[in-house]
Structure formats: C-alpha cells, structure tokens
mmCIF file of the N, C-alpha and C atoms, coordinates in Angstrom:
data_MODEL
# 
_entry.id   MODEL 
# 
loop_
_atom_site.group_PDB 
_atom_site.id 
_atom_site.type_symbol 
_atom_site.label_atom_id 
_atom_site.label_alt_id 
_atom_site.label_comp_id 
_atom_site.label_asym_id 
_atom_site.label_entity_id 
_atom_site.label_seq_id 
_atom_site.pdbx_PDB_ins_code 
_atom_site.Cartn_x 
_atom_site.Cartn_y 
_atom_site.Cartn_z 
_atom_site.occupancy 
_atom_site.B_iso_or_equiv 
_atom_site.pdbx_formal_charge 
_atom_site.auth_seq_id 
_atom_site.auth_comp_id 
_atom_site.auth_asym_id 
_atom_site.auth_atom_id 
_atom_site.pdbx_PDB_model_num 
ATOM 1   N N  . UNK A 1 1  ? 102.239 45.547 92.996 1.00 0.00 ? 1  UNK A N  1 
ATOM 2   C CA . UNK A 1 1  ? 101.301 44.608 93.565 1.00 0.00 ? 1  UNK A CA 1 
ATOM 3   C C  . UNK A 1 1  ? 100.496 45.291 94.669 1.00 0.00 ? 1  UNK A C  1 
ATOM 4   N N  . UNK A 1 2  ? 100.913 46.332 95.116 1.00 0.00 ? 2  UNK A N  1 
ATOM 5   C CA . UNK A 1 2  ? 100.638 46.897 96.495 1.00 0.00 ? 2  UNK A CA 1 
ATOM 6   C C  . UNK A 1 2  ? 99.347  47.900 96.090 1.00 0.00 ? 2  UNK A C  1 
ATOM 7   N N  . UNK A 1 3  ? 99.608  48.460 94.764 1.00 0.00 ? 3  UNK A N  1 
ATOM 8   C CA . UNK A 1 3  ? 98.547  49.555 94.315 1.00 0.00 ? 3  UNK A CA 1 
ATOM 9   C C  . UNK A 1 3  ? 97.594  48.339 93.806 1.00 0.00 ? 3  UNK A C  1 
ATOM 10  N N  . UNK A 1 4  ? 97.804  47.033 93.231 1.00 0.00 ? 4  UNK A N  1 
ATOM 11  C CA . UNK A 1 4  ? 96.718  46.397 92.508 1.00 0.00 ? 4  UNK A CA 1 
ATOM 12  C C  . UNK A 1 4  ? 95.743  46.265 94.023 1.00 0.00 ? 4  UNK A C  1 
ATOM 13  N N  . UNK A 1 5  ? 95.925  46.042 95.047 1.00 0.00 ? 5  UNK A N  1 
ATOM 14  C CA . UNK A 1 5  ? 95.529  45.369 96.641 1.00 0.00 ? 5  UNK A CA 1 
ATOM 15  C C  . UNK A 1 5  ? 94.773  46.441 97.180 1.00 0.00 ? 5  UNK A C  1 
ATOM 16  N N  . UNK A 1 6  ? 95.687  47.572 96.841 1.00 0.00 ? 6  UNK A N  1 
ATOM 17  C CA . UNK A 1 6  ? 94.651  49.114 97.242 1.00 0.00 ? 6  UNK A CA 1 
ATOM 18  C C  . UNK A 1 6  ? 94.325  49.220 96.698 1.00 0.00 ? 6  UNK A C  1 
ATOM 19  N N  . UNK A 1 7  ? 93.430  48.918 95.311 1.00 0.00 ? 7  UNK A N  1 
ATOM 20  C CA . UNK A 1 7  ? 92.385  48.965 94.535 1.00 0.00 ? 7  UNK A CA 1 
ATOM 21  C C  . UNK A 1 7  ? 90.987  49.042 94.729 1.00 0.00 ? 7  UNK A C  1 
ATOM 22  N N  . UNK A 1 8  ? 90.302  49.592 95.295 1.00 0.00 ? 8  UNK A N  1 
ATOM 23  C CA . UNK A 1 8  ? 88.507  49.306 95.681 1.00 0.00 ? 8  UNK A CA 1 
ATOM 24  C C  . UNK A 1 8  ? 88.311  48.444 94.771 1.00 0.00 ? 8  UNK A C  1 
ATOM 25  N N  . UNK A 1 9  ? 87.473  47.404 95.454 1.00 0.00 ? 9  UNK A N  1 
ATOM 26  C CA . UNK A 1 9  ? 86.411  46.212 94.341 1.00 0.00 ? 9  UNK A CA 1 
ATOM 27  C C  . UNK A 1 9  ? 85.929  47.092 93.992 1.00 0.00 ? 9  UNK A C  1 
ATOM 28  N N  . UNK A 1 10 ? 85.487  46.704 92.499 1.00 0.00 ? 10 UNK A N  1 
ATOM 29  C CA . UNK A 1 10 ? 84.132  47.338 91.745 1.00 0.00 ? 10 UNK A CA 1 
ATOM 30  C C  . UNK A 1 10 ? 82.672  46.798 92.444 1.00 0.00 ? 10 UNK A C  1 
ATOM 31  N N  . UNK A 1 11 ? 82.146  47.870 92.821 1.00 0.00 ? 11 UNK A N  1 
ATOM 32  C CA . UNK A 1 11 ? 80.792  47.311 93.398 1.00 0.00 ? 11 UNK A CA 1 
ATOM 33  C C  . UNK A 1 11 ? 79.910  48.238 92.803 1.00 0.00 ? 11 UNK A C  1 
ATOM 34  N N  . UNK A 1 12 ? 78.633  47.697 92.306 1.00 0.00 ? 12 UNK A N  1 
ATOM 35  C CA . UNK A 1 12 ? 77.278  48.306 92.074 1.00 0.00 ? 12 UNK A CA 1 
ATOM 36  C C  . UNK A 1 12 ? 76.976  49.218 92.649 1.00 0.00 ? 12 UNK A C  1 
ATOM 37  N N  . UNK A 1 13 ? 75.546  49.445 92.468 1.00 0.00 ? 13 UNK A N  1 
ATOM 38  C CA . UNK A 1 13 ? 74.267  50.138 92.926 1.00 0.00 ? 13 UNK A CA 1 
ATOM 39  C C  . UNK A 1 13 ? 73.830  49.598 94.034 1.00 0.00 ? 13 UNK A C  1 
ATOM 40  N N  . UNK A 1 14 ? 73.634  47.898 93.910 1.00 0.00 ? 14 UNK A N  1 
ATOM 41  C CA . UNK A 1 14 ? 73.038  46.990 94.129 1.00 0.00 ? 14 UNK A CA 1 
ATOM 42  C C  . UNK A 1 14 ? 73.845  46.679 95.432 1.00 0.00 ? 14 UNK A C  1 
ATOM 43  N N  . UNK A 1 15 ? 75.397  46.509 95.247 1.00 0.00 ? 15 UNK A N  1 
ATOM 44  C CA . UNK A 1 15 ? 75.909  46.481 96.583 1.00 0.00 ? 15 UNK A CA 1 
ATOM 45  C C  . UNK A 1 15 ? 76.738  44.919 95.946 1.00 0.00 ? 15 UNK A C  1 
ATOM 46  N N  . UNK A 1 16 ? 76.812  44.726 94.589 1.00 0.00 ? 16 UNK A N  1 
ATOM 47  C CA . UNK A 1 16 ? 76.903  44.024 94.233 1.00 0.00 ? 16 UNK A CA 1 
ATOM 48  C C  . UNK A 1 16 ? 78.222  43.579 93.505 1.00 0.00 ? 16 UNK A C  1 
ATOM 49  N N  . UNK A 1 17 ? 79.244  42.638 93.677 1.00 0.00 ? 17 UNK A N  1 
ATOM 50  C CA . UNK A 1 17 ? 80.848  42.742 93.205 1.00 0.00 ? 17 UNK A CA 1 
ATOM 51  C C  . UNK A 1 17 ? 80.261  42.822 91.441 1.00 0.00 ? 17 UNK A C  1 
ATOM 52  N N  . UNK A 1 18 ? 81.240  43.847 90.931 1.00 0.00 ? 18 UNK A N  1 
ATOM 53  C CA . UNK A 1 18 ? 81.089  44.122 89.634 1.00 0.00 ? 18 UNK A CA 1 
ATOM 54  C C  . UNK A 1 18 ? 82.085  43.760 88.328 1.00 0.00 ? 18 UNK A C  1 
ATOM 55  N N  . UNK A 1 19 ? 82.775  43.016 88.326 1.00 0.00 ? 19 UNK A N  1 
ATOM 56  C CA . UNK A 1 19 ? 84.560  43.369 87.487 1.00 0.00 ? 19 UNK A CA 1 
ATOM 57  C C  . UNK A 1 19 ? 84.205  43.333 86.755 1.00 0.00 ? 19 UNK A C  1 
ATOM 58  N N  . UNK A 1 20 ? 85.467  43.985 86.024 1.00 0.00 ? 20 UNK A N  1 
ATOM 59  C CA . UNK A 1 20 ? 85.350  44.418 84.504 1.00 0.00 ? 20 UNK A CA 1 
ATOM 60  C C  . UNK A 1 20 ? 85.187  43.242 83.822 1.00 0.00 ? 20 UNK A C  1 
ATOM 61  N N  . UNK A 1 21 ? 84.782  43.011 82.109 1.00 0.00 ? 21 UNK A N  1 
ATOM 62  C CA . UNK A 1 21 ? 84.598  42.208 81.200 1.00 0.00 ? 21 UNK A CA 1 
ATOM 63  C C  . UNK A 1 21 ? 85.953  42.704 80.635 1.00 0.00 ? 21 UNK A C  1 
ATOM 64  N N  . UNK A 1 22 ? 86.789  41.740 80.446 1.00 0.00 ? 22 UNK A N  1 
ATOM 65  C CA . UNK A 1 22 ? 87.836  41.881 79.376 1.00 0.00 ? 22 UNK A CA 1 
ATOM 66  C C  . UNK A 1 22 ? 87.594  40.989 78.171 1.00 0.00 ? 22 UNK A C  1 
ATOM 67  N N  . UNK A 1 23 ? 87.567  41.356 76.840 1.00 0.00 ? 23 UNK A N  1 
ATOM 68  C CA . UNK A 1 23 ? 87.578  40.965 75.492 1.00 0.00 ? 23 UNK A CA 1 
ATOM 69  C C  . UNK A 1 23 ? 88.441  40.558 75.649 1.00 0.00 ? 23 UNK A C  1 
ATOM 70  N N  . UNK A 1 24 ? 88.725  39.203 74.354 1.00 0.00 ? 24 UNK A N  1 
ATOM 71  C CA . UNK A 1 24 ? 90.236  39.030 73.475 1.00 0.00 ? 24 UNK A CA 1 
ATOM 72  C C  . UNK A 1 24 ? 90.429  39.875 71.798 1.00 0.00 ? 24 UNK A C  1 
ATOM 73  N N  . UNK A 1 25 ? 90.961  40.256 71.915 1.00 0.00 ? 25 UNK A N  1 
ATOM 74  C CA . UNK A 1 25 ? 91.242  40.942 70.468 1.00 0.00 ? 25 UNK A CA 1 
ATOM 75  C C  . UNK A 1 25 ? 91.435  39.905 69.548 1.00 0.00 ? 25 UNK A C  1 
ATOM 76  N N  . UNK A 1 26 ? 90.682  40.312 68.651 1.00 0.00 ? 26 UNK A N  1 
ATOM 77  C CA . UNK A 1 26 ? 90.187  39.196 67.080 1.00 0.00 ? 26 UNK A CA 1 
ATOM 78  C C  . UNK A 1 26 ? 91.603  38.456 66.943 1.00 0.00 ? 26 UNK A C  1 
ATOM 79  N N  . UNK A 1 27 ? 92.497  38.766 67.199 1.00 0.00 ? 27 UNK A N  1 
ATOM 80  C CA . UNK A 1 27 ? 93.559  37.771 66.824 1.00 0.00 ? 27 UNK A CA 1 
ATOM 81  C C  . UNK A 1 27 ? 94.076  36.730 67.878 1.00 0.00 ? 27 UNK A C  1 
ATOM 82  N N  . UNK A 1 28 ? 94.293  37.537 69.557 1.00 0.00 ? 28 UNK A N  1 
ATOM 83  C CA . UNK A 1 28 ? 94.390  36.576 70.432 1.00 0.00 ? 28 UNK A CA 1 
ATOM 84  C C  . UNK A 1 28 ? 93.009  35.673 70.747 1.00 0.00 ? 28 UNK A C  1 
ATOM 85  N N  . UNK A 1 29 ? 91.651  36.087 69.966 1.00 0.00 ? 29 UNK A N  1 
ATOM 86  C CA . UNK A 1 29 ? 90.506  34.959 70.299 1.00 0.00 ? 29 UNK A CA 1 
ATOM 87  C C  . UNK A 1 29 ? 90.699  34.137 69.212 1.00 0.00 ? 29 UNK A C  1 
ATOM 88  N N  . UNK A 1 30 ? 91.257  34.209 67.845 1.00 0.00 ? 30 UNK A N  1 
ATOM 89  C CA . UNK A 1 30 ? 91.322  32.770 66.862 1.00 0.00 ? 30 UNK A CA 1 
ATOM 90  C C  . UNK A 1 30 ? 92.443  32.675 67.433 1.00 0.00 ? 30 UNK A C  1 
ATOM 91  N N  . UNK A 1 31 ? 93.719  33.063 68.329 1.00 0.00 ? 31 UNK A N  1 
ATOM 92  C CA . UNK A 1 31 ? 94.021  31.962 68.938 1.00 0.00 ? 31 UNK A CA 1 
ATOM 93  C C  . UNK A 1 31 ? 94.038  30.893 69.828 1.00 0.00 ? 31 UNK A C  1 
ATOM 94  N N  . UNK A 1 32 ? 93.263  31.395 70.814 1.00 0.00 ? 32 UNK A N  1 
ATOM 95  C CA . UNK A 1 32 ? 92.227  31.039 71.889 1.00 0.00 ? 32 UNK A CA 1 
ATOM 96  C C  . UNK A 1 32 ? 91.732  29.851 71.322 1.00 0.00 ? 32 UNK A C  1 
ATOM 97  N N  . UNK A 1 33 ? 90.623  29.713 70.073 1.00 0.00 ? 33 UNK A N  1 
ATOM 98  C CA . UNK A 1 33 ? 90.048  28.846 69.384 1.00 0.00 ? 33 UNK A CA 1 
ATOM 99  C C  . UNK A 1 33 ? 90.873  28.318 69.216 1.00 0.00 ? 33 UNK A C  1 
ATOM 100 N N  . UNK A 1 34 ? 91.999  28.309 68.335 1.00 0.00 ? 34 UNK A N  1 
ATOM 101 C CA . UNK A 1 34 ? 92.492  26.954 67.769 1.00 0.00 ? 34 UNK A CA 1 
ATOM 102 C C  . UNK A 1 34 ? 93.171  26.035 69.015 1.00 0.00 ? 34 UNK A C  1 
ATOM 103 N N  . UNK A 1 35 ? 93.684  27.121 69.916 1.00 0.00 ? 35 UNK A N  1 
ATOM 104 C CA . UNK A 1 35 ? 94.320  26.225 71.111 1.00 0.00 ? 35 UNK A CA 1 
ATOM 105 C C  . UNK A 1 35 ? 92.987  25.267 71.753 1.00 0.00 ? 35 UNK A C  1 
ATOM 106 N N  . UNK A 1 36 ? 91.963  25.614 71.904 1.00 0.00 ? 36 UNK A N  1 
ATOM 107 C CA . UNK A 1 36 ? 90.675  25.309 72.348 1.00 0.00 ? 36 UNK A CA 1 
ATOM 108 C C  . UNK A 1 36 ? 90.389  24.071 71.429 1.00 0.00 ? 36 UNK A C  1 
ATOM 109 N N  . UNK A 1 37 ? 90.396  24.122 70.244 1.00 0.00 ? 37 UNK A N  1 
ATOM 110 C CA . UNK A 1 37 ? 90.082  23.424 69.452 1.00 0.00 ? 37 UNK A CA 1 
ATOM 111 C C  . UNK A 1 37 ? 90.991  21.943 69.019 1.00 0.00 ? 37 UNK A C  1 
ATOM 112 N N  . UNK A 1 38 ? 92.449  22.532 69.302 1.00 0.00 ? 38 UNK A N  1 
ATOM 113 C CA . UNK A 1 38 ? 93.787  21.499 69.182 1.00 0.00 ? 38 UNK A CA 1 
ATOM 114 C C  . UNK A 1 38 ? 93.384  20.221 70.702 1.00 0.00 ? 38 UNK A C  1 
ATOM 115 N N  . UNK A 1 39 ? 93.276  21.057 71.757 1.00 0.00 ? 39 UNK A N  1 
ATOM 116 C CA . UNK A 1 39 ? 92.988  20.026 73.174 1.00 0.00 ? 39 UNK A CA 1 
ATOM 117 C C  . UNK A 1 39 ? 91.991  19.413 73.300 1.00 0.00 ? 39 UNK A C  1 
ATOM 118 N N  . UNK A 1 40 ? 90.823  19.830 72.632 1.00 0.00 ? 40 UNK A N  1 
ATOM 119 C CA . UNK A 1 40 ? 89.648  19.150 72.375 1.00 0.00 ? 40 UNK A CA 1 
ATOM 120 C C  . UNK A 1 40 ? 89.792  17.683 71.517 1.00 0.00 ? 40 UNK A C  1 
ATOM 121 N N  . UNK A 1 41 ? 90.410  18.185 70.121 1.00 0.00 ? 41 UNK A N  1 
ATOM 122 C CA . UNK A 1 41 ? 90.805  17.035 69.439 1.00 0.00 ? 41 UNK A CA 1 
ATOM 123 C C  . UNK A 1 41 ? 92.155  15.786 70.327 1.00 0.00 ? 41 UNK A C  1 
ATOM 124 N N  . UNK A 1 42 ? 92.625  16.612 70.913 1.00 0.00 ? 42 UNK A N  1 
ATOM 125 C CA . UNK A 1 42 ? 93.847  15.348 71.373 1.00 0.00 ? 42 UNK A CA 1 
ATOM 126 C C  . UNK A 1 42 ? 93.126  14.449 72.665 1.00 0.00 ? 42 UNK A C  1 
ATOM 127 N N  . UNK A 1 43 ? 91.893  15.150 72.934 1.00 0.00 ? 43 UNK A N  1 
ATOM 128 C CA . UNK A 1 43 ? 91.233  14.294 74.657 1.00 0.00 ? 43 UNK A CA 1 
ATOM 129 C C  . UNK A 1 43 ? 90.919  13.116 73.879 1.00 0.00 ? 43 UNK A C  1 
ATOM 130 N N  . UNK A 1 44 ? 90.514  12.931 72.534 1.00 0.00 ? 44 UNK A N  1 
ATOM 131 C CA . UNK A 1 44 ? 89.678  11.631 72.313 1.00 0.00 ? 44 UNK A CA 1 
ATOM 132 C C  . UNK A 1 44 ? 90.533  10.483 73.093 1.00 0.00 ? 44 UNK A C  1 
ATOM 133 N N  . UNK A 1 45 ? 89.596  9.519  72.846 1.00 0.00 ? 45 UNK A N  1 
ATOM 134 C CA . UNK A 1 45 ? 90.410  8.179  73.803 1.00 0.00 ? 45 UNK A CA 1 
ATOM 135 C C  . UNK A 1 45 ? 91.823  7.786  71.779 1.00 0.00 ? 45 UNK A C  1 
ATOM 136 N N  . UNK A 1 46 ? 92.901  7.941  72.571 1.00 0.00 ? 46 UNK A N  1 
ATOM 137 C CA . UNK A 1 46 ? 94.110  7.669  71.698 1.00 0.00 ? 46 UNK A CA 1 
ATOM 138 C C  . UNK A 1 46 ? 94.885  8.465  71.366 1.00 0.00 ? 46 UNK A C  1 
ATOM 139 N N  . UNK A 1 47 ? 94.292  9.731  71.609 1.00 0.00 ? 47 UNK A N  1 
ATOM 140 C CA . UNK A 1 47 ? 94.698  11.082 71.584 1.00 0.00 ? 47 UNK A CA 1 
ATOM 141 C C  . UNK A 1 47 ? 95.469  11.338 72.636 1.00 0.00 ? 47 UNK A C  1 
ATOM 142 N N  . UNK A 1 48 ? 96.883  12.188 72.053 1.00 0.00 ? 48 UNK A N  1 
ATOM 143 C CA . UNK A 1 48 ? 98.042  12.856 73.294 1.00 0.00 ? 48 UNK A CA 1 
ATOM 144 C C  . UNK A 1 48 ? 97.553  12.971 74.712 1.00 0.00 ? 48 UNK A C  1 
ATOM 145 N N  . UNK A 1 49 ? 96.471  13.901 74.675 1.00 0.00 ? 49 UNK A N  1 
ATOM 146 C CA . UNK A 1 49 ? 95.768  13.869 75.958 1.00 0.00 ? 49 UNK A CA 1 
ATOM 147 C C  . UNK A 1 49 ? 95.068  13.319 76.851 1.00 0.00 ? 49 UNK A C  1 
ATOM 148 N N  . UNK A 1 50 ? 94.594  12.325 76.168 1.00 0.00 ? 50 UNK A N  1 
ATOM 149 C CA . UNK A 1 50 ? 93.431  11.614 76.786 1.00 0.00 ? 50 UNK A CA 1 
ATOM 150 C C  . UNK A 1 50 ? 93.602  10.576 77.949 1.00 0.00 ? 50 UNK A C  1 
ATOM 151 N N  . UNK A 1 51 ? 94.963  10.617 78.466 1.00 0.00 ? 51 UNK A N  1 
ATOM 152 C CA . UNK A 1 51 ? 95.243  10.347 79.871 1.00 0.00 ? 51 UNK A CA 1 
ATOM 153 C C  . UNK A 1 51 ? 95.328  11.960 80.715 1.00 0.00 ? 51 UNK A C  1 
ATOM 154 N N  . UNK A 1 52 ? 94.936  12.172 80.165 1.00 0.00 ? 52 UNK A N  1 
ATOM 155 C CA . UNK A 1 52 ? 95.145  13.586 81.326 1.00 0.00 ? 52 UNK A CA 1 
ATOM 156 C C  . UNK A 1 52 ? 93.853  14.599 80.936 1.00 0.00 ? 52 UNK A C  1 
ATOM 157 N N  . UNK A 1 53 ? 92.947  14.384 80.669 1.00 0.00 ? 53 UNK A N  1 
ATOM 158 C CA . UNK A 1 53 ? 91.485  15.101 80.347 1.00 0.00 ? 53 UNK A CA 1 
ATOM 159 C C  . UNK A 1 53 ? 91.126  16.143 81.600 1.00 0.00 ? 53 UNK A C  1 
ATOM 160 N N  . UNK A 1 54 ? 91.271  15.628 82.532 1.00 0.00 ? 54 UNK A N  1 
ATOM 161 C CA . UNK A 1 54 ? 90.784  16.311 83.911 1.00 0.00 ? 54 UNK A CA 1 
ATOM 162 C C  . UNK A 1 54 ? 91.206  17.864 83.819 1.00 0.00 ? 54 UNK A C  1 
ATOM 163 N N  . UNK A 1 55 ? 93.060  17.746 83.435 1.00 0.00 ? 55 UNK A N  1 
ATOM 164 C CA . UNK A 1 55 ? 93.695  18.578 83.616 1.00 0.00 ? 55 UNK A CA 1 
ATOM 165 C C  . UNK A 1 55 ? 93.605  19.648 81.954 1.00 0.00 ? 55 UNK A C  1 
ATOM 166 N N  . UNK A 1 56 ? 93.639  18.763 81.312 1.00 0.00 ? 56 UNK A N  1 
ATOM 167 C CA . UNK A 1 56 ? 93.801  19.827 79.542 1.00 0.00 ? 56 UNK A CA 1 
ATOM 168 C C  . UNK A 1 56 ? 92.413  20.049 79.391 1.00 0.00 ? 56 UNK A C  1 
ATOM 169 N N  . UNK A 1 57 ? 91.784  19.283 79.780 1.00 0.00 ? 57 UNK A N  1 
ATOM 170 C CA . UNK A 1 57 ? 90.035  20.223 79.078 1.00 0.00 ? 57 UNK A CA 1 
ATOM 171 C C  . UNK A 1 57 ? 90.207  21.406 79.659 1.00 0.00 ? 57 UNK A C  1 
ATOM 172 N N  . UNK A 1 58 ? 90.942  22.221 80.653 1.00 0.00 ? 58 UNK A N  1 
ATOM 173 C CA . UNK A 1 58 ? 90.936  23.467 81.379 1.00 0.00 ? 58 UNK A CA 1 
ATOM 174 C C  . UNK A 1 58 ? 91.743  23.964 80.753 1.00 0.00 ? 58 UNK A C  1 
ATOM 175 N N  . UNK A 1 59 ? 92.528  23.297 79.509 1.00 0.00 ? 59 UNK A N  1 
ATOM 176 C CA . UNK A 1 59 ? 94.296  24.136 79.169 1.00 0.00 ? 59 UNK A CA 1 
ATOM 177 C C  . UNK A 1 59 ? 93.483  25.521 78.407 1.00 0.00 ? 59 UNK A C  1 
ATOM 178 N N  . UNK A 1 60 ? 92.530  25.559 77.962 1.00 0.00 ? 60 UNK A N  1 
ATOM 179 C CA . UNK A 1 60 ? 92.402  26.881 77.072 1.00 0.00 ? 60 UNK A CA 1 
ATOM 180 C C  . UNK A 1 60 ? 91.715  27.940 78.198 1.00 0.00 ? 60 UNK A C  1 
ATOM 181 N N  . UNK A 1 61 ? 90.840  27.444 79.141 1.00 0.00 ? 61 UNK A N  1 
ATOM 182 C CA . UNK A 1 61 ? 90.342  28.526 79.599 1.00 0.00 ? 61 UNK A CA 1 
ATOM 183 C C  . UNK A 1 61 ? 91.701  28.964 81.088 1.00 0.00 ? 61 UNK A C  1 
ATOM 184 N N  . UNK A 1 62 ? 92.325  28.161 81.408 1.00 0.00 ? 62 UNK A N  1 
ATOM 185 C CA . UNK A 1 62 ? 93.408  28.898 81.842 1.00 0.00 ? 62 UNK A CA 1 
ATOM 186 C C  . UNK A 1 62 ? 94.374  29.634 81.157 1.00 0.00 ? 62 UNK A C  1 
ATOM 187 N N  . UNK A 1 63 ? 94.902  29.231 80.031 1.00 0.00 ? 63 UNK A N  1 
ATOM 188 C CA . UNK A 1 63 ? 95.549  30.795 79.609 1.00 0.00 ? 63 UNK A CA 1 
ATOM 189 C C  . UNK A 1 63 ? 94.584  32.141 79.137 1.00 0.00 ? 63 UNK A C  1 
ATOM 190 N N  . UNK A 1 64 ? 93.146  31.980 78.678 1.00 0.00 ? 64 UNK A N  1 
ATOM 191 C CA . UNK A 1 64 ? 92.907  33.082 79.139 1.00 0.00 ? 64 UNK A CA 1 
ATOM 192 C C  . UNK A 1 64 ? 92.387  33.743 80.090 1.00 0.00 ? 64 UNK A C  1 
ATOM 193 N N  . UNK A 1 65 ? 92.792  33.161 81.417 1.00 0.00 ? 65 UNK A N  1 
ATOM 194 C CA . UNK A 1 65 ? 92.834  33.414 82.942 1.00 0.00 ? 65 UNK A CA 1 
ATOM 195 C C  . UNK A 1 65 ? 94.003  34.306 82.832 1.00 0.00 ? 65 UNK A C  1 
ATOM 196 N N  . UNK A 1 66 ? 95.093  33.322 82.287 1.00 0.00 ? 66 UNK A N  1 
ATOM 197 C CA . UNK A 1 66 ? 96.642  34.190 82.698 1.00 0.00 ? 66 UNK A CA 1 
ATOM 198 C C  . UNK A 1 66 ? 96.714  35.215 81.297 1.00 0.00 ? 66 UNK A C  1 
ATOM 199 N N  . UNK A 1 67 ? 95.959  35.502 80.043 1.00 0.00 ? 67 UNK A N  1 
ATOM 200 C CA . UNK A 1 67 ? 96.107  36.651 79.710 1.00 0.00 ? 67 UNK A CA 1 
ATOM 201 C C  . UNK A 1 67 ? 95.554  37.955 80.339 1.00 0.00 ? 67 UNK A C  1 
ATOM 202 N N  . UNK A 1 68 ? 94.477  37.224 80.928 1.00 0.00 ? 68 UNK A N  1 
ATOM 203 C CA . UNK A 1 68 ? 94.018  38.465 82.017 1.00 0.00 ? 68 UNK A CA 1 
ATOM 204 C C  . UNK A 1 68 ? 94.448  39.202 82.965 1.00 0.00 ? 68 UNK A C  1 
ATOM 205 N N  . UNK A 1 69 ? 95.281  37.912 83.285 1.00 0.00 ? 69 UNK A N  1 
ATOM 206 C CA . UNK A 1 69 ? 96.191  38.465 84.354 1.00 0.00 ? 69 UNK A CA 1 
ATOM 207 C C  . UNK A 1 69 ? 97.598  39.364 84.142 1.00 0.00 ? 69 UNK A C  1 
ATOM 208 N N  . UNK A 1 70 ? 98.022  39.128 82.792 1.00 0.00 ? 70 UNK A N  1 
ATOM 209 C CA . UNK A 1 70 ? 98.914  39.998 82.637 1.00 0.00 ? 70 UNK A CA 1 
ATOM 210 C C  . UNK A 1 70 ? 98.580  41.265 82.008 1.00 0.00 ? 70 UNK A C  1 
ATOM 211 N N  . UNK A 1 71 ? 97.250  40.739 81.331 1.00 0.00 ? 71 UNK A N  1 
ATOM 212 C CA . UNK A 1 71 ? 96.715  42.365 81.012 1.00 0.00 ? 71 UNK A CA 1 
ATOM 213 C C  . UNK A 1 71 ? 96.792  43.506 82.004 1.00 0.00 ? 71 UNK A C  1 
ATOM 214 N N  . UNK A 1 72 ? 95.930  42.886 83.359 1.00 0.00 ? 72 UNK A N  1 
ATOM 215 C CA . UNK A 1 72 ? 96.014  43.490 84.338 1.00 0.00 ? 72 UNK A CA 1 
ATOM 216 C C  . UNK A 1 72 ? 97.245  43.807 85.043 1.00 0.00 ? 72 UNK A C  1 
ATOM 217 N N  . UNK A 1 73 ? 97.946  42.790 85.057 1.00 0.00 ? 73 UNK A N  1 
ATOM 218 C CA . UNK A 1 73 ? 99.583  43.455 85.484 1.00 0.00 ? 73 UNK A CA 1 
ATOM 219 C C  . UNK A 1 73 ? 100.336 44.390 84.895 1.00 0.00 ? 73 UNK A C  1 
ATOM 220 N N  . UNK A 1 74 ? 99.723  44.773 83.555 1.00 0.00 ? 74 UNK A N  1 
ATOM 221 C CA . UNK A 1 74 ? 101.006 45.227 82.916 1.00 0.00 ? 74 UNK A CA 1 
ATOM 222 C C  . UNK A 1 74 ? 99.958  46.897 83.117 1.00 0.00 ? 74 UNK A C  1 
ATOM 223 N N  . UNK A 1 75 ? 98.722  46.828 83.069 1.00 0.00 ? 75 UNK A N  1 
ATOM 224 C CA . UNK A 1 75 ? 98.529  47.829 83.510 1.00 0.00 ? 75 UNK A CA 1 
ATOM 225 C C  . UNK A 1 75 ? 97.466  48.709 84.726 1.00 0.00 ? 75 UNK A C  1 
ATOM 226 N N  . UNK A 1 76 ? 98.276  47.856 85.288 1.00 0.00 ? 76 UNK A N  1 
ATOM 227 C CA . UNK A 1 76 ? 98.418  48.004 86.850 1.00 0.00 ? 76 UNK A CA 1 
ATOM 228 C C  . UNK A 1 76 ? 98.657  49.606 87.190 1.00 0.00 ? 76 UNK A C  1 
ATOM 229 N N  . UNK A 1 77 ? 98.063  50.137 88.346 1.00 0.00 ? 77 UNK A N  1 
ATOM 230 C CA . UNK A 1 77 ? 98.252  51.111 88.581 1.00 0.00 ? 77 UNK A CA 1 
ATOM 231 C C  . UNK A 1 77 ? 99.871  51.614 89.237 1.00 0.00 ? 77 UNK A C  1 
ATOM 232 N N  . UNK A 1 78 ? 100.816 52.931 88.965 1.00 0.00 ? 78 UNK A N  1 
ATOM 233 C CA . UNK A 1 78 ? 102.379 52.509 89.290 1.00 0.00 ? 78 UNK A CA 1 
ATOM 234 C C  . UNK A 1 78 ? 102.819 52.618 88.362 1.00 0.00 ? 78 UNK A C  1 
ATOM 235 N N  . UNK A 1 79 ? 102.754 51.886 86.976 1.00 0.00 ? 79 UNK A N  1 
ATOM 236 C CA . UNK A 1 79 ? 103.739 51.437 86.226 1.00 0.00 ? 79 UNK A CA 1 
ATOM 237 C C  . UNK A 1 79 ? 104.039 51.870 85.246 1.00 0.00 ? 79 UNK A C  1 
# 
C-alpha cells in the first residue's frame, strides 16, 4: 500500500491529472453487460430491485470500480 501512495500522479504536458484507461477483457466486459443488463431489468417497478434503485442502478459500475481496484492491487508495485 505504501509503494501504491509513493506513486507520482500521472500528470501531462498540460499540468494536467492523467490516469491510466483500463479495458475489460472481452470476457470480463460480456460479463459486465449481463450483470448491467440483469439490474436494469430487476429496477422495473415489481422487480427484485425496484425498492432499492438508488443503490443497484450503481451495482454494475461499482464492481468495475472494484475490478480496477484489484487490478491495480495485484499489480502494485512490491509484489
């Protein structure tokens, strides 16, 4: 954790914060989709979700928050 912290931000030319773009690989993005696609269908009004919309319309783009994050953890500088 200590080498991720001593890390320099990526900054520009410009002076400008830069981070990397991380892809999903063709298989973790159709899964991405269907998870994307499963929470979408359950928000309708009657649907599993649809007392809790606020919170699951975010369920897909937070796990690939936290695949990012373990991407980055796992290769983390150290390890």
């Amino acid at each position: 954790m200590t080498a991720l912290l001593d890390t320099p931000a990526p900054i520009n030319e410009a002076g400008e914060l830069a981070p990397q773009l991380l892809e999903l690989a063709p298989d973790a993005r159709a899964a991405w989709v269907a998870l994307h696609d499963f929470v979408e269908a359950e928000l309708r009004d009657g649907g599993d979700l649809a007392d809790v919309k606020d919170v699951a319309s975010k369920a897909a783009d937070n796990a690939a928050r936290l695949a990012a994050l373990f991407h980055v953890f796992e290769a983390a500088p150290g390890r």
